[in-house]
C-alpha positions in Angstrom: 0.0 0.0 0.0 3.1 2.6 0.7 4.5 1.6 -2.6 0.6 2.4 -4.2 0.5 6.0 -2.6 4.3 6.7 -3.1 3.6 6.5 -6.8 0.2 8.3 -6.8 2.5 11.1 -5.3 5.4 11.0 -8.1 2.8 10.9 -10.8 0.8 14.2 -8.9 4.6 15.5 -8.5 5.5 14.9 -11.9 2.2 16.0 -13.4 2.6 19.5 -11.3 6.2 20.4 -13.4 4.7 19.8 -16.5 3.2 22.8 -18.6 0.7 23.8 -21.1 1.1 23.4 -24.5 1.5 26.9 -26.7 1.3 28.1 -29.8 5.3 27.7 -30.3 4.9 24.1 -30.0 3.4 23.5 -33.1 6.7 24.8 -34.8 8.3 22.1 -32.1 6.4 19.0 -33.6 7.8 16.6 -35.9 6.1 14.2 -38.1 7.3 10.8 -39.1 5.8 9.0 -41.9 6.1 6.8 -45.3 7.5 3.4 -43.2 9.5 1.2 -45.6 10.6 -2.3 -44.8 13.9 -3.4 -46.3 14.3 -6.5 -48.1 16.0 -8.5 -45.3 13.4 -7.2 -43.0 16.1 -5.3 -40.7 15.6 -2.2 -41.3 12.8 0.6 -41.8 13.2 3.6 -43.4 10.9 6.5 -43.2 10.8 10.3 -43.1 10.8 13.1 -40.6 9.6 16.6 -41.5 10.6 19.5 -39.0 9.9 23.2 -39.2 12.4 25.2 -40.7 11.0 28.4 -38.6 13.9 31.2 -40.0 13.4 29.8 -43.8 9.3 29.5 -42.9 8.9 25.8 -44.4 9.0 22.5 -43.7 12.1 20.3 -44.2 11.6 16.5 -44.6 14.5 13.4 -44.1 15.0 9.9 -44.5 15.9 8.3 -41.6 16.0 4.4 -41.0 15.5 2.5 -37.7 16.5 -1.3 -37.0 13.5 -3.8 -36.3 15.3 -4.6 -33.4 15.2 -1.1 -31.8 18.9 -0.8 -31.0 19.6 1.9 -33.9 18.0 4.6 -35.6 19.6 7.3 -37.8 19.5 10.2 -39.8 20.3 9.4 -43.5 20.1 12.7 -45.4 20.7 15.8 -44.1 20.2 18.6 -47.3 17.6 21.8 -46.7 15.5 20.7 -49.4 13.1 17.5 -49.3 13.4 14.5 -49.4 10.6 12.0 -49.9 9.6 8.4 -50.7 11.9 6.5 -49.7 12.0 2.7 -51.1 14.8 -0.2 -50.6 16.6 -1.3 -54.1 15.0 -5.4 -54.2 18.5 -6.1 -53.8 18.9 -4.3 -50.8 22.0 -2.1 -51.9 20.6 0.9 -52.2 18.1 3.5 -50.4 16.1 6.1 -52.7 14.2 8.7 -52.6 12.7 11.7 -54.3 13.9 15.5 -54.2 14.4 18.5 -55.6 17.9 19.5 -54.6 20.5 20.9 -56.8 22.1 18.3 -59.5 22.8 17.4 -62.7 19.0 17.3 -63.6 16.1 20.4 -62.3 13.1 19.5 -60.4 12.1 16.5 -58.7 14.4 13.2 -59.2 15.1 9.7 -57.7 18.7 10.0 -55.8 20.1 6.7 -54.1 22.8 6.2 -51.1 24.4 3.1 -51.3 23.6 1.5 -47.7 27.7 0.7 -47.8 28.5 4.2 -47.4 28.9 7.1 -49.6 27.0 10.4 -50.7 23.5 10.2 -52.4 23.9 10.4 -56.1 21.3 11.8 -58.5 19.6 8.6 -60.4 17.5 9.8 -62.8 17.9 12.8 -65.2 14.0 13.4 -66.6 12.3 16.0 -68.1 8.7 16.6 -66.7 7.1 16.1 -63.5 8.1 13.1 -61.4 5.6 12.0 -59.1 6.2 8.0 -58.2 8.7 5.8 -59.0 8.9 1.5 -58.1 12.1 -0.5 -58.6 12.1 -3.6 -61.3 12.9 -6.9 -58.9 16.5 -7.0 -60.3 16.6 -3.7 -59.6 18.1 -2.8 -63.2 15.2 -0.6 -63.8 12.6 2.2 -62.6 9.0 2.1 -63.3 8.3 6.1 -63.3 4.9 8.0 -63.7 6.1 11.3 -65.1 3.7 14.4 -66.8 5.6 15.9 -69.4 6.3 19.7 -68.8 3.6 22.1 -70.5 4.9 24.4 -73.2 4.2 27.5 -71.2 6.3 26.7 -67.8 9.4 26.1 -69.7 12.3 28.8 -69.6 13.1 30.8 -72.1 16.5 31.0 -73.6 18.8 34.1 -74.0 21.4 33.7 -77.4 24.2 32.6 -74.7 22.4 30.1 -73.2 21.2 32.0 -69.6 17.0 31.8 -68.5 15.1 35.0 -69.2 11.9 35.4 -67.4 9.1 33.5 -68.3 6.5 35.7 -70.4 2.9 34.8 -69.1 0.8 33.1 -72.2 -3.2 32.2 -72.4 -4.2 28.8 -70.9 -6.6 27.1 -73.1 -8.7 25.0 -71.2 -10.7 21.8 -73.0 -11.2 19.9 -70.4 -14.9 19.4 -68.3 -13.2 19.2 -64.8 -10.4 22.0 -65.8 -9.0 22.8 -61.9 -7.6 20.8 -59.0 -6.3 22.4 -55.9 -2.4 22.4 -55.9 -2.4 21.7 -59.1 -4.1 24.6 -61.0 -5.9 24.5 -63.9 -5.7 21.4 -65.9 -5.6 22.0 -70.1 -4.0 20.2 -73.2 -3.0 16.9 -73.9 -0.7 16.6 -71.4 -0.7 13.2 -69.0 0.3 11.2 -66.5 2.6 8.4 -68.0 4.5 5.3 -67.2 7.8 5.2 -68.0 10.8 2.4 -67.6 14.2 4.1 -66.8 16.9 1.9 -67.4 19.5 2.8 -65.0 22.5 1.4 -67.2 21.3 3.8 -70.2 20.1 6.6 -68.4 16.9 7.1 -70.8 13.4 7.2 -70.3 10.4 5.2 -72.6 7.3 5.3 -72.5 5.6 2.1 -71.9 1.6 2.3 -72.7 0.7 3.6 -76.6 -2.3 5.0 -75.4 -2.5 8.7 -74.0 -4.2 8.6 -71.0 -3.6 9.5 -67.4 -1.6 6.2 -65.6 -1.2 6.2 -61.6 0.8 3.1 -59.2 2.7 1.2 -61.6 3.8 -2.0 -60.0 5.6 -4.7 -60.9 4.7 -8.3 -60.8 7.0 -11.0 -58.9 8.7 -12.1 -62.4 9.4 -8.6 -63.3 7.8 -8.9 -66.7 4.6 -6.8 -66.2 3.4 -4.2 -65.0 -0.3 -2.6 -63.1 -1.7 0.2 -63.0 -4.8 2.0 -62.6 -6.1 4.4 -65.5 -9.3 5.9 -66.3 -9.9 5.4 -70.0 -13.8 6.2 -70.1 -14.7 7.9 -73.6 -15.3 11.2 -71.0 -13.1 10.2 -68.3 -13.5 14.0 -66.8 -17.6 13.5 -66.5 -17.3 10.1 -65.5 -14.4 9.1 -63.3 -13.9 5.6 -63.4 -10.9 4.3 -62.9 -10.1 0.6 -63.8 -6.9 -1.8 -62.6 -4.6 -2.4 -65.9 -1.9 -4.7 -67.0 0.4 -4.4 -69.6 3.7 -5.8 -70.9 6.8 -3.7 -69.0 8.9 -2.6 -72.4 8.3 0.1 -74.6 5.1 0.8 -76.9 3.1 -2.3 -75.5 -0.6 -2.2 -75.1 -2.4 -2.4 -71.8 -5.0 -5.1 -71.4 -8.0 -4.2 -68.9 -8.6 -6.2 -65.9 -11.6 -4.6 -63.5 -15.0 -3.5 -64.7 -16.4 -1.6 -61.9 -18.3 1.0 -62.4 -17.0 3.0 -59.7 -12.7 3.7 -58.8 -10.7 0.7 -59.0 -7.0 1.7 -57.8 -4.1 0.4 -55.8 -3.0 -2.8 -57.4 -0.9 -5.2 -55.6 0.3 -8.0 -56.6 0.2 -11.5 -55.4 3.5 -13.6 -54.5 2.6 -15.9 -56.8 2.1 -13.3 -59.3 -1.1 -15.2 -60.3 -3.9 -12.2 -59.0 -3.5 -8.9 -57.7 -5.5 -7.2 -54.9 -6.8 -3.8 -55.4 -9.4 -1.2 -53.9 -12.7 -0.9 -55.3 -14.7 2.3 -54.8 -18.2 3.1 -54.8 -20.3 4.1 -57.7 -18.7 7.0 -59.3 -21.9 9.2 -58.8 -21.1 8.8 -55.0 -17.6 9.7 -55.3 -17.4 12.2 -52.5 -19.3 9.7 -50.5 -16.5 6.5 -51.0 -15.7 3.7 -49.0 -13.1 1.3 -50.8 -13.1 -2.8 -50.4 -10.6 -4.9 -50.6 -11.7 -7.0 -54.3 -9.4 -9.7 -55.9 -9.1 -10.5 -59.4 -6.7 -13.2 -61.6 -4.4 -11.5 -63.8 -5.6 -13.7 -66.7 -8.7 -12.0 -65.9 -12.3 -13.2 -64.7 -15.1 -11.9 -61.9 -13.4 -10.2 -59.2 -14.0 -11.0 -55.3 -14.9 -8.4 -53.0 -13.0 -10.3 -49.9 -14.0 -8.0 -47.4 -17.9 -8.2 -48.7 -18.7 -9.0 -44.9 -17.1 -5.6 -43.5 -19.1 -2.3 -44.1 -16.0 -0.6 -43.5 -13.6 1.8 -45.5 -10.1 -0.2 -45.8 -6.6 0.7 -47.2 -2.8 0.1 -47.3 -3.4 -3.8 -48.5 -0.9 -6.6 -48.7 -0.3 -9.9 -49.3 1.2 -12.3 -46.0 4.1 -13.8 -47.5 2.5 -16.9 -48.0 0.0 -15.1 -50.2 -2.9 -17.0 -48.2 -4.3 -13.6 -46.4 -4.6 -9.8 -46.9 -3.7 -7.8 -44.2 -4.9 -4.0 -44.6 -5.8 -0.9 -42.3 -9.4 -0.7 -41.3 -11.5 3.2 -40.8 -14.0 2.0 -38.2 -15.6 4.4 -35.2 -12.9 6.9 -34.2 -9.9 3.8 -34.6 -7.9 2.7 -37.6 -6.6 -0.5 -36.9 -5.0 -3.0 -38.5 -6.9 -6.2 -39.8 -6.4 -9.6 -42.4 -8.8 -12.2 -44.0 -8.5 -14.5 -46.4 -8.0 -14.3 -50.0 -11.0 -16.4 -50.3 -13.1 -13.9 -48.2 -15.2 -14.7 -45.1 -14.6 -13.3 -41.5 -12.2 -10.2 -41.0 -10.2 -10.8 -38.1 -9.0 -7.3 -36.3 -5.3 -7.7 -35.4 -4.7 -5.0 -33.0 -7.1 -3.8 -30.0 -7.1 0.0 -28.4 -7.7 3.2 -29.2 -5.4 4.4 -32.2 -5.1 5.4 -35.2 -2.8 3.5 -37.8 -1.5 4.7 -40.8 0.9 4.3 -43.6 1.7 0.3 -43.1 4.7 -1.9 -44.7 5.2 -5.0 -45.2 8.7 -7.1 -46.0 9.1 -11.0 -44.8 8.6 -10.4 -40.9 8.6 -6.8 -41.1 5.4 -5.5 -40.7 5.9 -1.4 -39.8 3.6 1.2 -39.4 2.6 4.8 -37.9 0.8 4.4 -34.9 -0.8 7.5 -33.4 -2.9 7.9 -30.4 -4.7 11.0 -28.3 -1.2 11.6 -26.1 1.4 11.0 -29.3 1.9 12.1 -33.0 2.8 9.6 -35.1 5.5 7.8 -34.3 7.1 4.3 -36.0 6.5 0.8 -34.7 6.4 -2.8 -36.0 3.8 -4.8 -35.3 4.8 -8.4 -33.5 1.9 -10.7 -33.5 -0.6 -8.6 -31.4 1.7 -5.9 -30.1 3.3 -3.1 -31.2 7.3 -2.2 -30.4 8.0 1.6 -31.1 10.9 2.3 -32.8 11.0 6.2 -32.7 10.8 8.8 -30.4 11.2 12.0 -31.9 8.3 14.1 -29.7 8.9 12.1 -26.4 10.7 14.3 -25.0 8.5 17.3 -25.7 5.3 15.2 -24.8 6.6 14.9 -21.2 6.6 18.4 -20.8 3.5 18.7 -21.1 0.1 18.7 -19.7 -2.4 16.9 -22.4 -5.7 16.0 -22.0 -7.3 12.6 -23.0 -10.7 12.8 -24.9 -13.7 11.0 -23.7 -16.0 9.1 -26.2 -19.3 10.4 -26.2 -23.0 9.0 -27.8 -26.2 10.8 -28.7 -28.8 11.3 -30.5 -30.8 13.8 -32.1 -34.3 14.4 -33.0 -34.4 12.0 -35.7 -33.4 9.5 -33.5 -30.0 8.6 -35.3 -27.1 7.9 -33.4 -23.9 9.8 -33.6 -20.3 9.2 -31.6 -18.1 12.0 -30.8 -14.8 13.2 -29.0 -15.2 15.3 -26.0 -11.8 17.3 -24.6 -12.1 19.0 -21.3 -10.1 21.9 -20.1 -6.7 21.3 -18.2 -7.6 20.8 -14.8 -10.9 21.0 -15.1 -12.8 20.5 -11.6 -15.6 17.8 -12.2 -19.3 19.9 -12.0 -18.3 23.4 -13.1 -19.4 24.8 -16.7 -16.5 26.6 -18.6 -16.7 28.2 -22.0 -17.1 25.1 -24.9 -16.2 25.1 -28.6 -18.1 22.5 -31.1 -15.7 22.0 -34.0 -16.3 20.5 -37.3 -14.2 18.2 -38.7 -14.3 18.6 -43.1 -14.7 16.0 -45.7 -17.6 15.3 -44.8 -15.8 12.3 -46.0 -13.6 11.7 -42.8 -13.7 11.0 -38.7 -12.5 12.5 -36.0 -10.6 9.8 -34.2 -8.0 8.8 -31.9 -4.8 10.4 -32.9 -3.0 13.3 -31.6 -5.2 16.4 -32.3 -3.0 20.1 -31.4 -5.6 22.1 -31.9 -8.4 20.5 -29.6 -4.8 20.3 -27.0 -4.4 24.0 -27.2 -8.1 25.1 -26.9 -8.1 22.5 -23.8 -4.8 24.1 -22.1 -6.8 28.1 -22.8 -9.5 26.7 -20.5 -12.2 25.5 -23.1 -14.5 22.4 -23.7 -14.1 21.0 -27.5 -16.1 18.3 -29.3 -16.0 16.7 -32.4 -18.8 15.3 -33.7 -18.7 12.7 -36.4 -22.5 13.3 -38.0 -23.8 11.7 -40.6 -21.5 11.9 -44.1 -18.7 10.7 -41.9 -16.5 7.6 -42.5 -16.1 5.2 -40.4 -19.6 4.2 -39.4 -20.3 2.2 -43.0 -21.4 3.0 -46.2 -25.0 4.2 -45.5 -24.2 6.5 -42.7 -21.7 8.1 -45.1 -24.1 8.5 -48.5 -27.4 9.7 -46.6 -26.2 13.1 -46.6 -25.9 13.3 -50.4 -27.3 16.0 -52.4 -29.3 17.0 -49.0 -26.2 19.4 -47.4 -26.6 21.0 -44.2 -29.4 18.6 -42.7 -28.9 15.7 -41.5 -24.9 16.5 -40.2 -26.7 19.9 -38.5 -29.1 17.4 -36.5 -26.2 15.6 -34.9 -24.0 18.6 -34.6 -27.1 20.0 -32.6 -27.6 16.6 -30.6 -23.5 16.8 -29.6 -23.9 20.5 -28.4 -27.1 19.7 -26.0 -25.4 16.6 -24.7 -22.1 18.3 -23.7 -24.6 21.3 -22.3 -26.8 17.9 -20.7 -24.0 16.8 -18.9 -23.2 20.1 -17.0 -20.1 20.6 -18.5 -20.7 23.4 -21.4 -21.8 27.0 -20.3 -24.8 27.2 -22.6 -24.1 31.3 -22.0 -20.1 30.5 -23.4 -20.6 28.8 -26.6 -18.1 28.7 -29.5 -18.3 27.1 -32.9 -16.0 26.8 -35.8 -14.5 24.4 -38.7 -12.3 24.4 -42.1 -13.8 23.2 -45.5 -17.2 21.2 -45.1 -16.6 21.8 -41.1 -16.7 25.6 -42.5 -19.6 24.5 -44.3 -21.2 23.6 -41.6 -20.0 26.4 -39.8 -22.2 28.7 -41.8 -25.5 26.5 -41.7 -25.6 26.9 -38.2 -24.9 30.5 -37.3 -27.7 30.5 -40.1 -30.2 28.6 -37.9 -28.8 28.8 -34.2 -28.0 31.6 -32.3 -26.9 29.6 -29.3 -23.5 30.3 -30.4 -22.2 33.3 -29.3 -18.4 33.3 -31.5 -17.4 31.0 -35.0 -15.1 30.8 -37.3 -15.6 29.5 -40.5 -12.5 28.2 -42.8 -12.5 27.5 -46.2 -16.2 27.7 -46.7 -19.7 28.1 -48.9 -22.6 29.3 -48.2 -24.4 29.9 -51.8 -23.3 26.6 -54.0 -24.6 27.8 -57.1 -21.6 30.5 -57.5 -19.3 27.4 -57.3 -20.8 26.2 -60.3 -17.4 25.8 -62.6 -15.8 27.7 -60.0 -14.5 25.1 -58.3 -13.2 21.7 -58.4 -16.4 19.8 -57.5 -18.8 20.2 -61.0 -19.0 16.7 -61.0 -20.5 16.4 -57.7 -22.4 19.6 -58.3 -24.0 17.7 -61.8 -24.8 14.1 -59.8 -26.1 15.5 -56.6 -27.4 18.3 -57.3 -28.4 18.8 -61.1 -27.5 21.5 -63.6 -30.1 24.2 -62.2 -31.1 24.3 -66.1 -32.3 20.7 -65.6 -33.4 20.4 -62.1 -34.2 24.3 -61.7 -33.1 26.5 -58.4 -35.1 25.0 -55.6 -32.4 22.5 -54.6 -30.0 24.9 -55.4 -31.8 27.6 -53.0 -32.3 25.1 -50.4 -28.9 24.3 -49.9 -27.6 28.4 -49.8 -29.7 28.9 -46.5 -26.8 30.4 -44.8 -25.9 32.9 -47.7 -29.8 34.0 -48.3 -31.0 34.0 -44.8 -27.8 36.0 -43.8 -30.0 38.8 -42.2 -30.5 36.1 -39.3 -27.0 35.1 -38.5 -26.1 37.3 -35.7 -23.0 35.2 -34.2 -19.6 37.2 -35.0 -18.0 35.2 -37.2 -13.8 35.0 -39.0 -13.8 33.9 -42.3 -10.7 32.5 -43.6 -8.6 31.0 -46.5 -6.5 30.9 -49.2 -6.6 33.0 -52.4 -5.0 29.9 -54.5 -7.8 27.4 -52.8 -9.0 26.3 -56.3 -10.8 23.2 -54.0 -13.2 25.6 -52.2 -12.3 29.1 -53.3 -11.8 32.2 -51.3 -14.9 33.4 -53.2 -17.0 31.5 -50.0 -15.4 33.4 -47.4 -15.9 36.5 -49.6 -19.7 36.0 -50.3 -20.2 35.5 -45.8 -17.9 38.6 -45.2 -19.6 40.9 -47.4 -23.6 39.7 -46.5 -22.5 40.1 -42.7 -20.9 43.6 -43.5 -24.5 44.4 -44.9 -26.2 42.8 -41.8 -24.2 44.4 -39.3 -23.2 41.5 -37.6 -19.7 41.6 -36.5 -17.4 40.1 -39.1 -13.6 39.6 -40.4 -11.9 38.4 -43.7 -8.7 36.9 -43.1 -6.5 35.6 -46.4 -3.3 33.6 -46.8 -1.7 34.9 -49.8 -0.3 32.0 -52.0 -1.8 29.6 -50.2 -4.2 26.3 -51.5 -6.8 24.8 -49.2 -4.6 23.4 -47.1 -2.6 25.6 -45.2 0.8 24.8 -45.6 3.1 28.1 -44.9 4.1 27.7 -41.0 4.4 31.2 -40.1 0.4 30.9 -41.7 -0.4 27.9 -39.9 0.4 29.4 -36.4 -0.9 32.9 -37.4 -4.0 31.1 -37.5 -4.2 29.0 -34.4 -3.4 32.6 -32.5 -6.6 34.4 -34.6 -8.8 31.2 -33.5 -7.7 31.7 -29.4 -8.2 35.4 -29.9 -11.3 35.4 -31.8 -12.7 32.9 -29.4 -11.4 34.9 -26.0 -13.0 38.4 -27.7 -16.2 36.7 -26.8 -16.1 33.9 -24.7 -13.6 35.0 -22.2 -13.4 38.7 -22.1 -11.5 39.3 -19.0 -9.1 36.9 -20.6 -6.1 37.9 -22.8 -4.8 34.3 -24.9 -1.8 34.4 -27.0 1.2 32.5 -27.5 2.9 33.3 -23.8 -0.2 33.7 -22.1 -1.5 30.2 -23.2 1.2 28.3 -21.6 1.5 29.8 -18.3 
């Protein structure tokens, strides 16, 4: 009993000389990720990416770590990326992608010979480089490479030095003409596969047929190659993609293997090199909406398997066991990813690993079986899994994590007034004394196609450490919960996922723990969405802030990246006229009710929801008089990337929030943490 009570008391002690977590420790963070087994099974490589807080970027590494724990170190150590890292089948070699300066611009493989030595440039290609796979005898690359459009390539003074580029027209002739990060999309330029032969140094181009190609893997024997393509007559309208094989030498012909009409991707072949396991989406009209089963198919060809018909569950990362008698693959299910296997002849899906994580990013090589495990006290980290435990084999925020005082989320169940049943996260302040009320933010994960879950979340840390309550709600149009939880929200916006939102906020308020006086709400992309539609139709909330949102659809109409879900879901209001079209603006045309102050941000390159959202709310609140602000992030897509941007923003949330909720209280980046 002494020895019970002596460590109660150096828990409490240690507990007391830990602090809150600020601002600045988002710039401290660093995240591990892309595992890869080597070939002996040894060792995994993997990358870290750190701030670079004077140059304002992120700079990513390959390290490696030995299975057995004993060693793990820093590979390359340059100021510009490097990424993908993949073991030589031999084993001689470690590659990678990267940018940095060489014989050849832009990205390129480079390889460090494990024996010692400096990385060396491997390839020397033209175009954009975005994946590359090693032949089994390791004599060859399998690249997928877009050639370079005319108007991004330098100019040419007489004596050979770069002018600046002159800015020329883009023609666009393509039905789905933008994608965020990318830009707009025109010409006849595609995504190929190419074999590099890394004795001749020169690139060819496999497939005759011009189409987009993505994964191109190769079988056991080395003499083919799979891929997925979309090759519909309009593969822009109607984006199904299909699992392809084809020859691996120059100017051979693909032959088609899957017939869905939905997304087929992610081929894998078998050991035996006799079928190959791939994802299979759903129909291409629910796109947004897709949850992706594990199917089988022979490479001779023949009706495909769904093996994981008995799981209504999203899956990913599959592989073969080395025997080739199972799959084992990473399972979305109810705020966990875990790790699962079942046959190749289908039947019973056997979960692999218990608890509360979140797995990501698994490998698989002989024993080897590595992945990123992480949970609600720790970013992802690396660890192998053995049998039905995990060993970590990195540590890179340990000891920053025991510095601090972190709160542990609580799994919460409810249900609103249509009776459905929705799960959430619920995060209460540091130190928070059981029975008191204390200021409480709902906020809104995006997608909708996504969960909250159980992995390291900073922001819900840091609104906990500034004395707030924070759920997450996963409503309806979440993954996670199966197929039909996810779709029922199509073409019906701002309903159903409003219901549970509200059903969250009066159970947290239920429970005695949210000041129903001190009520905060806020989200980025469809959580912005959201955002708007209930300011629109609540005015519990007394503060939001709405990232990366809409509120009037119907100005996204070939605005956007999303006219393919606008067409399916919605209909061309030519064809289906403005009533669904009206229905789902309520935020934007019942503006005159929204009388919550509200920050709208984003991005004025966000070609996935456009600035032009935030805009529209700014402006009709202006006009309202309800208490407003624009803030944009010049350069910047829909996803934040820019760190000085990332923090500036996490400081405008705690100050936006403390204007209202806490007005005695001053929060910034010192204050937070004392």
């Amino acid at each position: 009993m002494r020895l019970f009570y002596l460590l109660l008391f150096l828990a409490a002690a240690a507990f007391s000389q830990q602090r809150l977590i600020t601002i600045d420790d988002m710039n401290r963070m660093k995240t591990v990720g892309d595992p890869r087994c080597s070939p002996d099974a040894k060792w995994v490589a993997y990358t870290l990416s750190t701030v670079d807080v004077t140059g304002d970027k992120r700079d990513t590494d390959i390290w490696m770590a030995s299975v057995d724990g004993k060693e793990n170190i820093r590979v390359t150590t340059s100021t510009e990326a490097e990424t993908s890292p993949k073991w030589s089948p031999d084993g001689k070699y470690l590659s990678f992608l990267s940018s940095r300066p060489g014989k050849a611009k832009g990205s390129q493989v480079w390889v460090i010979d494990r024996r010692g030595g400096e990385a060396q440039q491997l390839t020397d290609v033209k175009g954009r480089l975005t994946y590359y796979e090693w032949s089994p005898d390791s004599k060859k690359l399998a690249l997928i490479l877009r050639e370079e459009d005319d108007d991004k390539k330098d100019e040419k003074k007489p004596d050979g030095a770069a002018v600046a580029e002159k800015p020329k027209a883009i023609v666009i002739d393509r039905y789905a003409f933008k994608r965020d990060g990318t830009g707009y999309i025109s010409g006849a330029k595609r995504s190929r596969i190419y074999l590099y032969d890394l004795e001749t140094k020169k690139p060819e181009l496999v497939t005759t047929e011009n189409y987009d190609e993505a994964a191109a893997v190769w079988s056991p024997d080395g003499k083919q190659l799979a891929f997925s393509s979309n090759r519909a007559l309009d593969g822009d309208r109607v984006p199904n993609m299909d699992i392809w094989v084809v020859e691996a030498k120059a100017g051979s012909v693909a032959r088609k293997l899957s017939t869905f009409t939905g997304s087929d991707s992610q081929p894998v072949w078998s050991p035996d090199g006799k079928s190959i396991a791939y994802l299979t989406g759903s129909e291409h009209k629910m796109g947004e909406y897709n949850m992706n089963r594990l199917a089988l198919i022979p490479v001779e060809g023949g009706t495909p398997k769904i093996v994981t018909a008995s799981l209504d569950r999203g899956v990913n990362s599959h592989q073969f066991t080395a025997d080739g008698r199972q799959l084992e693959f990473l399972v979305a299910d109810d705020m966990s990813v875990y790790p699962a296997r079942v046959s190749v002849s289908g039947g019973a899906v056997e979960r692999m690993l218990g608890g509360k994580i979140s797995m990501m990013g698994i490998d698989r090589a002989g024993a080897c079986v590595a992945a990123l495990v992480s949970t609600d006290l720790m970013p992802s980290e690396l660890h192998v899994l053995e049998g039905s435990s995990l060993k970590k084999l990195s540590a890179h925020n340990d000891s920053l994590l025991k510095d601090l005082k972190l709160v542990t989320p609580e799994e919460l169940s409810f249900k609103g007034k249509d009776g459905n049943e929705a799960h959430g996260l619920l995060f209460k302040p540091v130190g928070y004394v059981a029975g008191t009320k204390v200021p409480f933010l709902l906020r809104i994960h995006g997608g909708p196609n996504g969960q909250d879950q159980h992995a390291f979340r900073m922001e819900e840390q840091l609104f906990a450490a500034a004395g707030y309550a924070v759920l997450n709600v996963n409503y309806r149009g979440s993954s996670g919960r199966g197929q039909q939880y996810t779709v029922s929200i199509a073409g019906d916006w701002g309903n159903k996922e409003v219901i549970d939102l509200h059903a969250g906020v009066d159970h947290v308020v239920k429970l005695g723990i949210a000041d129903p006086d001190k009520m905060g709400v806020g989200g980025w992309s469809y959580g912005g969405i959201l955002t708007n539609y209930l300011i629109a139709s609540d005015t519990r909330f007394k503060v939001a802030t709405s990232g990366a949102g809409v509120a009037f659809p119907l100005a996204f109409y070939g605005h956007d990246q999303y006219i393919r879900q606008y067409d399916n879901e919605i209909g061309p209001p030519w064809q289906k006229g403005l009533e669904p079209w009206i229905k789902i603006s309520y935020p934007f045309l019942h503006a005159d009710r929204i009388k919550t102050p509200t920050m709208f941000l984003g991005g004025d390159k966000d070609f996935n929801v456009p600035l032009l959202g935030g805009e529209q709310m700014y402006q009709a609140l202006r006009n309202v008089g309800t208490e407003t602000q624009l803030i944009i992030y010049p350069g910047e897509n829909h996803g934040i990337a820019r760190p000085s941007f990332q923090r500036d923003r996490m400081q405008r949330y705690l100050d936006w929030y403390a204007k209202f909720l806490k007005p005695a209280a001053t929060v910034s980046s010192s204050s937070a943490g004392n």
